[in-house]
C-alpha positions as a Markdown table, in Angstrom:
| # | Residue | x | y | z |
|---|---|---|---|---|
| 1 | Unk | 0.0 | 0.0 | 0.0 |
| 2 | Unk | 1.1 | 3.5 | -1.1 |
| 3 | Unk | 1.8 | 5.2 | 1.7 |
| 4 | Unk | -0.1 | 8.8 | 0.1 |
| 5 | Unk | -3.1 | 7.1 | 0.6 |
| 6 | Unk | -2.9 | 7.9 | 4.4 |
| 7 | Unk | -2.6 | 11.6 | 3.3 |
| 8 | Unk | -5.3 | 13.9 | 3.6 |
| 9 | Unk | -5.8 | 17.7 | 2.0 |
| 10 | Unk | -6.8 | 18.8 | 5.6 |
| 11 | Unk | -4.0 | 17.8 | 7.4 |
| 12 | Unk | -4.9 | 18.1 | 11.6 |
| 13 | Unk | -1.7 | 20.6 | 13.4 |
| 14 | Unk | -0.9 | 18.2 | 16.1 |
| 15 | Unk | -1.4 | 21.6 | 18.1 |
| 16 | Unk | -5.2 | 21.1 | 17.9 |
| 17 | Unk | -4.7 | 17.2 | 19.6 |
| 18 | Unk | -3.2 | 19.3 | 22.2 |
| 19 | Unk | -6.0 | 21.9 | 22.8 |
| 20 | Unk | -8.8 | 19.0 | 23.0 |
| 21 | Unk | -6.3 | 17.4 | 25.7 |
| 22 | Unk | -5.8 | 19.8 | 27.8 |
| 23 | Unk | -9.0 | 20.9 | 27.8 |
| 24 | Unk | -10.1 | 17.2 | 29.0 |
| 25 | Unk | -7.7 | 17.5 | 31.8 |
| 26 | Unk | -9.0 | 21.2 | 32.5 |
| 27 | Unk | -5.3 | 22.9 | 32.2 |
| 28 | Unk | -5.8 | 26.1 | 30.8 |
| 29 | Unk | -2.9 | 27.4 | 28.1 |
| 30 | Unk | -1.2 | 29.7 | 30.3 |
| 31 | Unk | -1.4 | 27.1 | 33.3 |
| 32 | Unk | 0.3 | 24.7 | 31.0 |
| 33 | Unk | 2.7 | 27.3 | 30.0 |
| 34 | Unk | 4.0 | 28.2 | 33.5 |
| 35 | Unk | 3.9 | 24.0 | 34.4 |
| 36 | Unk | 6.4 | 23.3 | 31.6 |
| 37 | Unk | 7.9 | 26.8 | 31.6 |
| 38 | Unk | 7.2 | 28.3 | 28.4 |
| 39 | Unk | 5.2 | 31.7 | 27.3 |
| 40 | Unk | 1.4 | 31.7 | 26.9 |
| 41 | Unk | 2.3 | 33.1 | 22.9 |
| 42 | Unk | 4.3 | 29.9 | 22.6 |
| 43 | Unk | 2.3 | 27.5 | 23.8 |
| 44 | Unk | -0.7 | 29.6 | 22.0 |
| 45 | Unk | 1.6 | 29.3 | 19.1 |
| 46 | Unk | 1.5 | 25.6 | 18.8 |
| 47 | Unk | -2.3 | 25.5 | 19.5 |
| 48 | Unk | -3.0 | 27.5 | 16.7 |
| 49 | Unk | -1.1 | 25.7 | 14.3 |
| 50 | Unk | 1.5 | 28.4 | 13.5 |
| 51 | Unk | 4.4 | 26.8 | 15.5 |
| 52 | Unk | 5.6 | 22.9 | 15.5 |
| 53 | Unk | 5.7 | 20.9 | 18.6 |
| 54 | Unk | 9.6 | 20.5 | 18.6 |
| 55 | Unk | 11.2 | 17.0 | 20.3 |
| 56 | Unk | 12.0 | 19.5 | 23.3 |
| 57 | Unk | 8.2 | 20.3 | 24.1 |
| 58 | Unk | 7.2 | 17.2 | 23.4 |
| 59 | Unk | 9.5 | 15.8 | 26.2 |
| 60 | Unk | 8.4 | 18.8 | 28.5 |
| 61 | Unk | 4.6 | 17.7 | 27.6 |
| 62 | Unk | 5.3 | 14.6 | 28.2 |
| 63 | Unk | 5.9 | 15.2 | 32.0 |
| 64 | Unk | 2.5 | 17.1 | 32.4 |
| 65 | Unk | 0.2 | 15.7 | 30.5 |
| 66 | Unk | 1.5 | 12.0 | 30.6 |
| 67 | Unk | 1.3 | 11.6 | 27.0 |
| 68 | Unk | 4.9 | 10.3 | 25.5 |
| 69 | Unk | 6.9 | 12.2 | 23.8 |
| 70 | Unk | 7.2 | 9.9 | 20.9 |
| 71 | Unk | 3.3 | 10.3 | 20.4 |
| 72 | Unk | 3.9 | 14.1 | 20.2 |
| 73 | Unk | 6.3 | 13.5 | 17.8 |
| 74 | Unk | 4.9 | 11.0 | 15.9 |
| 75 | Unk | 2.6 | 13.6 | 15.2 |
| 76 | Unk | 4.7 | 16.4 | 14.1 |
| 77 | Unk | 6.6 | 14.2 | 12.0 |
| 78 | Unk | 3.0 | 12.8 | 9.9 |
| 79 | Unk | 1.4 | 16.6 | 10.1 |
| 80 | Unk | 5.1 | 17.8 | 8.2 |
| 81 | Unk | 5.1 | 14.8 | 5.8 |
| 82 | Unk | 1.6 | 15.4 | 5.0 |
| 83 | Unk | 2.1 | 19.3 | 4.0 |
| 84 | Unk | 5.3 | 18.4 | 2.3 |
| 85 | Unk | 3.1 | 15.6 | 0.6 |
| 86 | Unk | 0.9 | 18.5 | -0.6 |
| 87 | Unk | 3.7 | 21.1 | -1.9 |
| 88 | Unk | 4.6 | 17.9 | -4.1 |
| 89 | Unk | 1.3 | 17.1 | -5.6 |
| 90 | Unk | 0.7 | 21.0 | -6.3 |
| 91 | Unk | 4.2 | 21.2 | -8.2 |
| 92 | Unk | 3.5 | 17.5 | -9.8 |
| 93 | Unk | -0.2 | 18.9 | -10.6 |
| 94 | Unk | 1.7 | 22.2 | -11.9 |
| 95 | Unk | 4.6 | 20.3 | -13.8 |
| 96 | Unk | 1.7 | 18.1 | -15.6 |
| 97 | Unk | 1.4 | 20.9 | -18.3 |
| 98 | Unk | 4.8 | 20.0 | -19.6 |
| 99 | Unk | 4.1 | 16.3 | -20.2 |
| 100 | Unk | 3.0 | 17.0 | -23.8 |
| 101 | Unk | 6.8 | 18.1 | -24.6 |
| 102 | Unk | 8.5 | 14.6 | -24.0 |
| 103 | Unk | 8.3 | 11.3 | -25.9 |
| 104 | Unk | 6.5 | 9.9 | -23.7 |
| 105 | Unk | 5.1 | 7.4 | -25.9 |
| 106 | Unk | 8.7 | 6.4 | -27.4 |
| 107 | Unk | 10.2 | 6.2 | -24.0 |
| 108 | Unk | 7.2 | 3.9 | -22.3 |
| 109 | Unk | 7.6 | 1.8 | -26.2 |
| 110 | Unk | 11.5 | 1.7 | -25.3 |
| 111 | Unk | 10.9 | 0.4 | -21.9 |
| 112 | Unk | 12.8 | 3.7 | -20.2 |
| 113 | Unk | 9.7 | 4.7 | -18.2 |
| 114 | Unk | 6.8 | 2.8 | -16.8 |
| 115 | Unk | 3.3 | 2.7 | -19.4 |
| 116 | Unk | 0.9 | 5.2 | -16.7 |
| 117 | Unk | -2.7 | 6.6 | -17.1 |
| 118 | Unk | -2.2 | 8.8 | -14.2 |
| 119 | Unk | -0.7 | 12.4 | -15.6 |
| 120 | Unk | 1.1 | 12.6 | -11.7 |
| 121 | Unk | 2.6 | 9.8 | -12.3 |
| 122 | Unk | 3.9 | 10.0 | -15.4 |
| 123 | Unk | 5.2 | 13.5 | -14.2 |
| 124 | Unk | 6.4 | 11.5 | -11.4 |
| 125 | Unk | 8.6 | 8.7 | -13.9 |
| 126 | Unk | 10.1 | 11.9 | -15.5 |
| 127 | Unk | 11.7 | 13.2 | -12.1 |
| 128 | Unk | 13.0 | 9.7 | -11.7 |
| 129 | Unk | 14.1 | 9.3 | -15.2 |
| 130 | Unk | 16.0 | 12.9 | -15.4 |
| 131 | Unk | 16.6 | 12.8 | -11.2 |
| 132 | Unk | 15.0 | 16.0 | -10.9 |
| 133 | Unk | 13.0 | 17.5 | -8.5 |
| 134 | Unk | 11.1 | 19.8 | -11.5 |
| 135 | Unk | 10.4 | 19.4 | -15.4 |
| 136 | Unk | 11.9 | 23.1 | -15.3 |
| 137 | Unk | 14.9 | 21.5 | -14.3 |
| 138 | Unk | 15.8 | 18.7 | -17.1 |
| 139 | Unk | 17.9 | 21.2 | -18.7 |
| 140 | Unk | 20.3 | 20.2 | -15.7 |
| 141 | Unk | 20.0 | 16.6 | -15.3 |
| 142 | Unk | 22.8 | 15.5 | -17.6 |
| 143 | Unk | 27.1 | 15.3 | -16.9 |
| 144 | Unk | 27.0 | 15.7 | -20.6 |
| 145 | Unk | 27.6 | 19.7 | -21.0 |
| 146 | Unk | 25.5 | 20.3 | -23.7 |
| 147 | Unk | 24.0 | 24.2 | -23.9 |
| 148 | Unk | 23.3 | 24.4 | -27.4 |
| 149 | Unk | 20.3 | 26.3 | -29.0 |
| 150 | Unk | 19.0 | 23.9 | -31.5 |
| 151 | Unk | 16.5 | 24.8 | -34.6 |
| 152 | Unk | 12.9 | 24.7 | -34.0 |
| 153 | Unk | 12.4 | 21.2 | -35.7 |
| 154 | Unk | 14.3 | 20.2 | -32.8 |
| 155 | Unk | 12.9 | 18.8 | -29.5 |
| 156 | Unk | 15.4 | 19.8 | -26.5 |
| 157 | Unk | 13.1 | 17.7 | -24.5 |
| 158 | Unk | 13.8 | 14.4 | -26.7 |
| 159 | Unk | 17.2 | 15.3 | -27.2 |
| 160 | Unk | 18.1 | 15.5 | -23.0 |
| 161 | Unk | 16.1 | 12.3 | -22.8 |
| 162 | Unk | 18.0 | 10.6 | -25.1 |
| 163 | Unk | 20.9 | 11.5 | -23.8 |
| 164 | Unk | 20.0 | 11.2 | -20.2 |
| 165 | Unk | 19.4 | 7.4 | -21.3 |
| 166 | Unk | 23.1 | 7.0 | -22.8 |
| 167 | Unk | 24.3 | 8.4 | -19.4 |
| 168 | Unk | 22.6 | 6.3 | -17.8 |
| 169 | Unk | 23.5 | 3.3 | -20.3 |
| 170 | Unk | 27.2 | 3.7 | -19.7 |
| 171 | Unk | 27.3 | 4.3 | -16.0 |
| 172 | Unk | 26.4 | 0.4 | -15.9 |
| 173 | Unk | 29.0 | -0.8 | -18.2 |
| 174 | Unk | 31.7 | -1.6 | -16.3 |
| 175 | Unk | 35.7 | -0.8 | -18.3 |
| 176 | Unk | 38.8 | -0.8 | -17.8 |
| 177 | Unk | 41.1 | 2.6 | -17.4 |
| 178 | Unk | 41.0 | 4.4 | -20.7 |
| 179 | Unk | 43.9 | 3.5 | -22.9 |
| 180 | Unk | 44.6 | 5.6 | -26.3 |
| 181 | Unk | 47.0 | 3.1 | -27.9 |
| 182 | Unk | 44.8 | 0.5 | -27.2 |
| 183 | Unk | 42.3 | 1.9 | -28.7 |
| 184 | Unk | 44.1 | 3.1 | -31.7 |
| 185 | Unk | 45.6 | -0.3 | -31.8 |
| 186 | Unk | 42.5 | -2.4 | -31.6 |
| 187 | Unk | 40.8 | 0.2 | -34.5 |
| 188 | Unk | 41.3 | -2.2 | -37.4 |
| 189 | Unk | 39.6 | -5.2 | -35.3 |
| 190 | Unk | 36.7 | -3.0 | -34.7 |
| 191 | Unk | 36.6 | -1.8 | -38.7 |
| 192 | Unk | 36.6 | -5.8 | -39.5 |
| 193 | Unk | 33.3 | -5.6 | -37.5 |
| 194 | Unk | 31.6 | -4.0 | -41.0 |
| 195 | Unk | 31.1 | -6.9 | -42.4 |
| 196 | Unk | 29.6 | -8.8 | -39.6 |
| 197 | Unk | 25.6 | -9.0 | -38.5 |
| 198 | Unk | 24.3 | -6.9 | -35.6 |
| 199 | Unk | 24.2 | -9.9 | -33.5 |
| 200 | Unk | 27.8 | -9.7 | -33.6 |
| 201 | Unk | 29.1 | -6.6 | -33.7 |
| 202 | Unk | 26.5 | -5.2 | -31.2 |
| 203 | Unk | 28.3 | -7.1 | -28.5 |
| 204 | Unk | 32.7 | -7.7 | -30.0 |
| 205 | Unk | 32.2 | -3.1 | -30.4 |
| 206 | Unk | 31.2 | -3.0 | -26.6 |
| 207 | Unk | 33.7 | -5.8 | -25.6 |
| 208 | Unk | 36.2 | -4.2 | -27.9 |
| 209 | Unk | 35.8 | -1.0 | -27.1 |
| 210 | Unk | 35.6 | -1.3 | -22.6 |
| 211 | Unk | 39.1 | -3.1 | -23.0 |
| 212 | Unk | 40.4 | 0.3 | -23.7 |
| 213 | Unk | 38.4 | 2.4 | -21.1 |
| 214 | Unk | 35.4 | 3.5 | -23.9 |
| 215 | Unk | 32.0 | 2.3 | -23.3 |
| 216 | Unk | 29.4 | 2.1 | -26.1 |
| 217 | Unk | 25.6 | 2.6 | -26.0 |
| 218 | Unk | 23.3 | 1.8 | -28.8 |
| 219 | Unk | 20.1 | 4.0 | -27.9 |
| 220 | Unk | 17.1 | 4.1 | -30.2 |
| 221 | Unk | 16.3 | 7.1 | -31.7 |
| 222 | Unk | 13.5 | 10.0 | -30.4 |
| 223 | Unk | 10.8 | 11.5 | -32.8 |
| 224 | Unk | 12.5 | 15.3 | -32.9 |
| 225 | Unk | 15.8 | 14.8 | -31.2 |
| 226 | Unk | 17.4 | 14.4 | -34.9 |
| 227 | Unk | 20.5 | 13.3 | -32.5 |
| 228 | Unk | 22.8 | 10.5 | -34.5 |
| 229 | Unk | 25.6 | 9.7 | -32.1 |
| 230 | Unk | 27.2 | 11.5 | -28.7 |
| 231 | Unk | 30.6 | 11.6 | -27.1 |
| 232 | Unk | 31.9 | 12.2 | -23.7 |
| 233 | Unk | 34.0 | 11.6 | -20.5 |
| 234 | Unk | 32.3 | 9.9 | -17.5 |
| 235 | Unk | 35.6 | 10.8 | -15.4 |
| 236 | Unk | 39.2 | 10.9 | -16.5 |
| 237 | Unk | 39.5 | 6.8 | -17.2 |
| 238 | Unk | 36.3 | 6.1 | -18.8 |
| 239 | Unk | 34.9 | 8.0 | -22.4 |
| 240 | Unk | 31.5 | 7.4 | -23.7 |
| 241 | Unk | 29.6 | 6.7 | -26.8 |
| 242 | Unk | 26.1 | 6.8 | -28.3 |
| 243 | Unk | 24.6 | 6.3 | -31.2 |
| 244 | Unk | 21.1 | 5.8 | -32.3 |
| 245 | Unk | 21.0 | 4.2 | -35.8 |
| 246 | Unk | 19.1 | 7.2 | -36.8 |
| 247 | Unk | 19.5 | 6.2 | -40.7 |
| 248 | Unk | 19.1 | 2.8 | -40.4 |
| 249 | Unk | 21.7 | 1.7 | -42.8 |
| 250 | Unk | 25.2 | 0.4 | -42.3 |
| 251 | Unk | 27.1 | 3.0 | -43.8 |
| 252 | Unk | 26.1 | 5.9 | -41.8 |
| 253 | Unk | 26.4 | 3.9 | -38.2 |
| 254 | Unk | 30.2 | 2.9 | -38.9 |
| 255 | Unk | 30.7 | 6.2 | -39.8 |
| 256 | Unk | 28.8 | 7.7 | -36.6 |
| 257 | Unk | 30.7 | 5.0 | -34.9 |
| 258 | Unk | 34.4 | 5.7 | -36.1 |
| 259 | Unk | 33.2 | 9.8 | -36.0 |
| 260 | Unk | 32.9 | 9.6 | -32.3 |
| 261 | Unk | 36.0 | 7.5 | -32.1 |
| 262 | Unk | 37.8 | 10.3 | -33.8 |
| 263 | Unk | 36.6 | 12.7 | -31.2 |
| 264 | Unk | 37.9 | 10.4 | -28.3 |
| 265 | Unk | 41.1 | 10.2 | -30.1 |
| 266 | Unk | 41.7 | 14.0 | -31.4 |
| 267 | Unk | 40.1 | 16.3 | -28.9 |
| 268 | Unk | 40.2 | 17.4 | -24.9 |
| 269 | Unk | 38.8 | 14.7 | -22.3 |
| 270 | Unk | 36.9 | 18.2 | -21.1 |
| 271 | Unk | 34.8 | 18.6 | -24.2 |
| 272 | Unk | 32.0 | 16.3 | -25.4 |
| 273 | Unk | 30.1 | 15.9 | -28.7 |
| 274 | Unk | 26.3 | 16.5 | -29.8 |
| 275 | Unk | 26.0 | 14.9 | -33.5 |
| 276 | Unk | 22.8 | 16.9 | -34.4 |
| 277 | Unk | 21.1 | 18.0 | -37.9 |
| 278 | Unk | 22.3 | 21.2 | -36.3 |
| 279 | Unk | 23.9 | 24.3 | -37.7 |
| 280 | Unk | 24.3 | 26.3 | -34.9 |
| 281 | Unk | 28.0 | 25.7 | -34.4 |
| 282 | Unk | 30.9 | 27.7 | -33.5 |
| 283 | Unk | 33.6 | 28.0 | -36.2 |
| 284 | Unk | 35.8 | 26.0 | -33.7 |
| 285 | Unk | 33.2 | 23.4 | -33.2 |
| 286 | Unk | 32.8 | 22.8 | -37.0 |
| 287 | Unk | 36.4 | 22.3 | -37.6 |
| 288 | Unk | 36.8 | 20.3 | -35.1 |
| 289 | Unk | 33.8 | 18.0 | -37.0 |
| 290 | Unk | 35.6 | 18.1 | -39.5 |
| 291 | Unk | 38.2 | 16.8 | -37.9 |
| 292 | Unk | 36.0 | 13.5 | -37.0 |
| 293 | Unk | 34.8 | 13.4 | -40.4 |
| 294 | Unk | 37.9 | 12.9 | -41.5 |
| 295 | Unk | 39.4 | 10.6 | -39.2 |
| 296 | Unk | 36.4 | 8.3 | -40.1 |
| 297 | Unk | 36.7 | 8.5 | -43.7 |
| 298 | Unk | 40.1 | 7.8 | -43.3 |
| 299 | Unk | 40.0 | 4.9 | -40.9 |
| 300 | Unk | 36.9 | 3.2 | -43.1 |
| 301 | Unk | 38.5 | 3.7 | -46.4 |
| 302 | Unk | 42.6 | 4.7 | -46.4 |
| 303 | Unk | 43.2 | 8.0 | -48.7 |
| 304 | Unk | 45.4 | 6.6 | -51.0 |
| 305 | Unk | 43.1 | 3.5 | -52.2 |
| 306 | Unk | 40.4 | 6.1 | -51.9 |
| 307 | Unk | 41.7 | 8.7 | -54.1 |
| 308 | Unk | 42.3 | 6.2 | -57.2 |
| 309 | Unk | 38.9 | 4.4 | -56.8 |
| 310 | Unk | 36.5 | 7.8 | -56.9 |
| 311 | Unk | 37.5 | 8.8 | -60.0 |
| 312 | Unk | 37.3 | 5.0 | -61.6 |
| 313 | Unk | 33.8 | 6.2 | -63.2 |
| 314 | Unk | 30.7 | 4.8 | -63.6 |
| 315 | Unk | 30.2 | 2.8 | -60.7 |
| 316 | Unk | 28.9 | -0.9 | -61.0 |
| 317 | Unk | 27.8 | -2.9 | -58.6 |
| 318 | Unk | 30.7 | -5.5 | -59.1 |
| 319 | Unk | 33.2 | -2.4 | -59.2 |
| 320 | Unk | 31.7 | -1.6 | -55.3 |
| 321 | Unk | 32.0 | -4.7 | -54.3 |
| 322 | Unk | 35.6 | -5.6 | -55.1 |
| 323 | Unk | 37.1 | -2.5 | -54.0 |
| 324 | Unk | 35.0 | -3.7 | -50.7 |
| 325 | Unk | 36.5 | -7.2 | -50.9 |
| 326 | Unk | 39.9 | -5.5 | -51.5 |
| 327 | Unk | 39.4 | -3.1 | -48.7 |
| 328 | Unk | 37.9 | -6.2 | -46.1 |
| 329 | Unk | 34.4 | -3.5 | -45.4 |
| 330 | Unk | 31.1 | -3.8 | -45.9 |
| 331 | Unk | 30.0 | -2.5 | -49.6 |
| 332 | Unk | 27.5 | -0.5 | -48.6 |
| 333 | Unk | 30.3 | 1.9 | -46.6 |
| 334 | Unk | 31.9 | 2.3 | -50.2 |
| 335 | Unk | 28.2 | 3.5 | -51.4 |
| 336 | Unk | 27.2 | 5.8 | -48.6 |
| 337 | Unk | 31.2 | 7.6 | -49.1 |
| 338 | Unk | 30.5 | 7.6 | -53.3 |
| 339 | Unk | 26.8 | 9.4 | -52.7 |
| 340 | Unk | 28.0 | 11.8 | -49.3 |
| 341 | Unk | 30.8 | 13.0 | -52.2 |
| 342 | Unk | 28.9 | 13.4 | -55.0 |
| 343 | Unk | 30.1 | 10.3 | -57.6 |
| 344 | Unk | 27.1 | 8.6 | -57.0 |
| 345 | Unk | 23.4 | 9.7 | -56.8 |
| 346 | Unk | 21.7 | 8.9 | -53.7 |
| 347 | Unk | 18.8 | 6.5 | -55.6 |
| 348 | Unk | 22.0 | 4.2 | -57.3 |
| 349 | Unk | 23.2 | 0.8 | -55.8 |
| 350 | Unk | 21.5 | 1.5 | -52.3 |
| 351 | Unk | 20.9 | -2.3 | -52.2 |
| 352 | Unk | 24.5 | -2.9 | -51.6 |
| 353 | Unk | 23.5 | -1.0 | -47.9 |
| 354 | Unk | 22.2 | -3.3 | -45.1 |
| 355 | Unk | 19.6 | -1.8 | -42.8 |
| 356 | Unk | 19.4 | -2.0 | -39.8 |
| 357 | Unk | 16.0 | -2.7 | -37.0 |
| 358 | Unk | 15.8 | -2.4 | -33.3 |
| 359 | Unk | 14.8 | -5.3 | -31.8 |
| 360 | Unk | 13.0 | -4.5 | -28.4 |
| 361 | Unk | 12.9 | -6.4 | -25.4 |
């Protein structure tokens, strides 16, 4: 049983069980006052309801009365809760307004919040999900430092809840202290992953990847958060990952993948990375994107191989895939570089692309 359900909207002072006892007993309020040696305005304080009985009186009471202390206390103690119980369900009553600006739906489908009827107690799952104490607050909930001002087609809502999920995601994978040569020495086994099915290369990337102090978190996508992969430093030892398979195909979540990596690899532990259909960045911020971009093209497909195939016009399928089978990738990587540069429209050889579903639990 919920405790609320013992809660009332009239909570009872436990000064007024104190009035109808002394009156019983025929001890006027400034009797009891000089008896236990406190004013009349105190004592007519507490009677009113405009002061608490504090542990103090209650043991003071306790000798002239000859009700124990603990029963004074006891109802102090359920008189506060109860008030504090109300100042809760007026800001939960107050905070309901701002439901209709989460995913709520996507995040009950994804299993991240409870399915509820009661508007309280969804508000109620979002202050646990976010640890908040208001939906005013969610702007503060995550470790991620992320202060951007997004477009309009953009849901900051959806985009701190999907982040706030990858936060909490990688807080439970446990890895070892973050090593940059092993990272940049285990890159090739993780680009040999291309090839392989989601079945496999869901858990060898995480394995991989918290040998080397990085952990990974797939997290499905939000309607409006337009988010398609995240980087950041838990502490000093440990980076993070997320990505969300926004485009469904295999090309563009190796390059997410290897994007982030490059971020890890190539910029400060302090910083972290939003990968948004954003354009509000900072000329720094865009070159260092760049940056990522290019560590990822280079890492997928090396510059020199790269440079002598793009130009080796048209494109067959057959031409794809034995540059692919040269290369040891996945064919549809090859396609998604060709169209991103321009060589190859974005309606040709998509079928050499394997998509990708999430599977829910």
């Amino acid at each position: 049983m919920n405790n609320q359900e013992f809660f009332t909207d009239s909570p009872v002072h436990p000064g007024e069980h104190l009035r109808e006892t002394i009156e019983v007993l025929g001890i006027s309020q400034t009797k009891l006052a000089n008896r236990i040696g406190l004013s009349r305005k105190v004592i007519n304080e507490i009677i009113s309801g405009k002061a608490p009985i504090t542990p103090q009186t209650s043991i003071l009471l306790e000798r002239v009365i000859r009700t124990p202390a603990h029963v004074w206390n006891n109802l102090q103690r359920n008189y506060d809760l109860n008030i504090a119980y109300i100042v809760e369900q007026k800001k939960l009553e107050k905070d309901s307004h701002l439901l209709s600006n989460f995913p709520i739906s996507k995040m009950v489908k994804y299993g991240w919040i409870p399915k509820r009827n009661n508007k309280i107690e969804k508000v109620k799952d979002l202050y646990n999900f976010f640890g908040i104490g208001s939906l005013n607050n969610f702007e503060h909930s995550l470790v991620i430092k992320f202060r951007r001002s997004l477009r309009r087609n953009i849901s900051k809502e959806a985009v701190f809840a999907w982040l706030r999920k990858g936060e909490l995601e990688v807080q439970s994978i446990t890895t070892k202290s973050y090593n940059e040569n092993g990272l940049r020495r285990c890159l090739q086994k993780l680009r040999s992953l291309t090839k392989t099915d989601p079945k496999i290369f869901h858990s060898e990337i995480i394995k991989l990847c918290s040998e080397v102090g990085v952990a990974v978190a797939f997290i499905p996508e939000l309607p409006k958060a337009c988010v398609n992969g995240a980087t950041f430093w838990v502490n000093n030892k440990k980076a993070a990952v997320l990505l969300s398979l926004r485009y469904k195909t295999n090309d563009q979540l190796w390059f997410s993948f290897f994007h982030e990596i490059g971020h890890i690899l190539l910029h400060n532990k302090r910083e972290s990375f939003v990968e948004l259909d954003d354009d509000n960045l900072s000329e720094d911020e865009q070159r260092k994107e760049r940056d990522a971009d290019e560590f990822a093209e280079n890492i997928l497909i090396p510059p020199r191989k790269w440079d002598v195939f793009k130009y080796n016009m048209p494109f067959s399928r057959q031409k794809v895939l034995s540059f692919a089978e040269n290369l040891d990738i996945a064919p549809g990587i090859i396609v998604g570089r060709l169209q991103r540069e321009g060589f190859l429209s974005f309606t040709h050889l998509n079928g050499l692309k394997v998509k990708y579903e999430w599977v829910l639990n």
